[in-house]
C-alpha positions as CSV (number, residue, x, y, z in Angstrom):
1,X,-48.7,-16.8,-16.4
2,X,-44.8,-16.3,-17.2
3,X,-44.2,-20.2,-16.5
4,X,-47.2,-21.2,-18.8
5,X,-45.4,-19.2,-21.3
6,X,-42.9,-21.0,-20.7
7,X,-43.8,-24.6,-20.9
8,X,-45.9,-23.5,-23.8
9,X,-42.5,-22.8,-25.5
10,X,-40.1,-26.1,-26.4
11,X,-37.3,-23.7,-28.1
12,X,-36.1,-20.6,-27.1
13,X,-35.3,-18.3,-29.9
14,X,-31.9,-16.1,-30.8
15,X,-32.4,-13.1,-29.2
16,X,-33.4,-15.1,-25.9
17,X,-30.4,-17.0,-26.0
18,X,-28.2,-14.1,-26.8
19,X,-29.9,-12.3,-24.3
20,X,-29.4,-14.9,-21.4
21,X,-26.0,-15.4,-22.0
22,X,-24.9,-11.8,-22.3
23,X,-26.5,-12.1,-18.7
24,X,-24.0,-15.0,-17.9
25,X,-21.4,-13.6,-19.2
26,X,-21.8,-10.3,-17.4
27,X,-22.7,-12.1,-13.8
28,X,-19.3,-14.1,-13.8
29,X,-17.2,-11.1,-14.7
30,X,-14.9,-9.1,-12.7
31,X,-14.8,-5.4,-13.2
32,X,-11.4,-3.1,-12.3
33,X,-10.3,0.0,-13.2
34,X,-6.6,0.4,-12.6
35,X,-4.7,4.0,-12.4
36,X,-1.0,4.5,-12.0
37,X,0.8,7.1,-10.3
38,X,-1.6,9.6,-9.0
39,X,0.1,12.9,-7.4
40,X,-3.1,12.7,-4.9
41,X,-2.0,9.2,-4.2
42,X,1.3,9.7,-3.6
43,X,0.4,12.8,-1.4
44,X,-1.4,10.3,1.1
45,X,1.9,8.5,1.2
46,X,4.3,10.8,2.1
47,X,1.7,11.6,5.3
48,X,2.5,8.6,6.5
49,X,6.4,8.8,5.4
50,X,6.2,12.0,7.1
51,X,4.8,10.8,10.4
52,X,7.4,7.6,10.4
53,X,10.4,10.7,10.0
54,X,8.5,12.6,13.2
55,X,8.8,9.4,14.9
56,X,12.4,9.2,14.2
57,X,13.1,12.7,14.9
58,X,11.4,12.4,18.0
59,X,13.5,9.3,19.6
60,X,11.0,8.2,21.8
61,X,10.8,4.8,20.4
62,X,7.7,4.1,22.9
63,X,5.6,2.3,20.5
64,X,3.7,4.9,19.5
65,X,4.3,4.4,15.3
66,X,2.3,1.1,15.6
67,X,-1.3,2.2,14.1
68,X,1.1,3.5,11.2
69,X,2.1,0.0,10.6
70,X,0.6,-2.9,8.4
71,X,-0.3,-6.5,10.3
72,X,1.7,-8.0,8.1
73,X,4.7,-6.3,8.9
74,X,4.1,-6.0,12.7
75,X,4.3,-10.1,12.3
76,X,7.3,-10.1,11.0
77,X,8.6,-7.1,12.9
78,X,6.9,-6.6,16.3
79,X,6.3,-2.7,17.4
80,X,9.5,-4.0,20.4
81,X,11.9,-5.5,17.6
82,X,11.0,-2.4,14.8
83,X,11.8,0.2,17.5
84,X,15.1,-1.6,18.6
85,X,16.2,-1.2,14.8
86,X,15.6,2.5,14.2
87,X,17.6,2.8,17.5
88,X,20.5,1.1,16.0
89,X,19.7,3.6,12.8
90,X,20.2,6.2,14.9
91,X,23.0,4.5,16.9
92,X,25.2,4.2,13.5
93,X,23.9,6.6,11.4
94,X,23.9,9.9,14.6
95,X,20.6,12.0,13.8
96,X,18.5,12.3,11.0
97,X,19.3,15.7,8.8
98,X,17.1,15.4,5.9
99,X,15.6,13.4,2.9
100,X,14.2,14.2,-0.6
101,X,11.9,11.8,-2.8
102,X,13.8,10.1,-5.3
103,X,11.5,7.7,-6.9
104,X,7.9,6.8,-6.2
105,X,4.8,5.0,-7.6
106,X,1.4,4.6,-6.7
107,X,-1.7,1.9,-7.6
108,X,-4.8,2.4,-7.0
109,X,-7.3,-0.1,-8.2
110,X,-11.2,-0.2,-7.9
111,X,-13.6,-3.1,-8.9
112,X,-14.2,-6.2,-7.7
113,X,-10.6,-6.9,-6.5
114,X,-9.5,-3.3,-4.9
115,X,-6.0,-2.5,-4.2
116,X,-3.9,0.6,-3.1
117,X,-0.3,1.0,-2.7
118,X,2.3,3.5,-2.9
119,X,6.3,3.3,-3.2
120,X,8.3,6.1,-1.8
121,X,11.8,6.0,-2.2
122,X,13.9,8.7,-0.4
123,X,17.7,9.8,-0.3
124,X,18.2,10.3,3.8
125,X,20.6,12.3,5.1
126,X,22.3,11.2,8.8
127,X,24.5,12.9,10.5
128,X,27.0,10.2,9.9
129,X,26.0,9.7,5.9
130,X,23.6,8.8,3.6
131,X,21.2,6.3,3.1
132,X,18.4,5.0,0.6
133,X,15.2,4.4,2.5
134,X,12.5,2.5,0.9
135,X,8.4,2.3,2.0
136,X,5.8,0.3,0.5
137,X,2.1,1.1,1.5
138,X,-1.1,-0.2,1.5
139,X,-4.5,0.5,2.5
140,X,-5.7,-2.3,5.5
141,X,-9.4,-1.3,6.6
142,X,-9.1,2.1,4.9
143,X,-6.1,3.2,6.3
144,X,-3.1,3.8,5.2
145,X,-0.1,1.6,6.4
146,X,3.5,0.9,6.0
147,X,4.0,-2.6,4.7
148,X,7.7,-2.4,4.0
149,X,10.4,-0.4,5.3
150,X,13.8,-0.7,3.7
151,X,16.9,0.8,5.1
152,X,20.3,1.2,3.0
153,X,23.4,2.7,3.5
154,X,25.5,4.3,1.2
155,X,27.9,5.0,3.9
156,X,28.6,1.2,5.3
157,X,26.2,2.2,8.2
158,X,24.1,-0.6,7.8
């Protein structure tokens, strides 16, 4: 019935065309909403900051961080290689003291291209000095992960 309507028809008429390419328009779109340094956000962060500074405190250096970080890094940076460096850290640097937030941002981005990721930037205090210690995160399969660890010494340590 619909397609004799349509054969019936040689023009279609403004509304039609309007209508179908609203439709168009709307199917070939991408839809985001973007929101900028949520406390929440950064709060899921600083979890994971929290359990990378456990790991440190600890010493072990057995591998056990690994689930905390990104596949991206881990390529870079295998689990061996990361835990050989935050010996050396601790090596040149003597134990870890303390740390306060200096800086941070978050991202958090839902549509039809989602994102997350949060940058924590702390002020860590060594036995041996200071040092600026950076972490971007991101979510990989829902979780959160460290993508980027930075370590900087104020105190020549590096």
């Amino acid at each position: 019935m619909f397609n004799e309507y349509l054969c019936n028809r040689k023009f279609l008429n403004m509304k039609e065309l309007y209508l179908i390419s609203v439709l168009l328009f709307f199917g070939s779109c991408y839809f985001n909403a973007s929101v900028s340094n949520e406390e929440s956000e950064k709060e899921k962060g600083e979890k994971i900051a929290n359990i990378f500074y456990e790991y440190i405190i600890n010493q072990n250096y057995d591998g056990s961080i690994e689930p905390y970080l990104s596949k991206e890094l881990l390529i870079v940076t295998p689990i061996n290689q990361m835990d050989s460096l935050l010996l050396l850290i601790n090596n040149r640097s003597g134990h870890y003291k303390s740390r306060v937030l200096e800086k941070w941002s978050t991202k958090r981005q839902k549509g039809t291209d989602e994102l997350w990721e949060c940058v924590l930037i702390y002020s860590v205090q060594y036995e041996k000095g200071k040092s600026t210690e950076l972490f971007k995160l991101i979510k990989e399969n829902d979780s959160i992960k460290i993508l980027n660890y930075n370590f900087r010494s104020k105190d020549g340590l590096e």
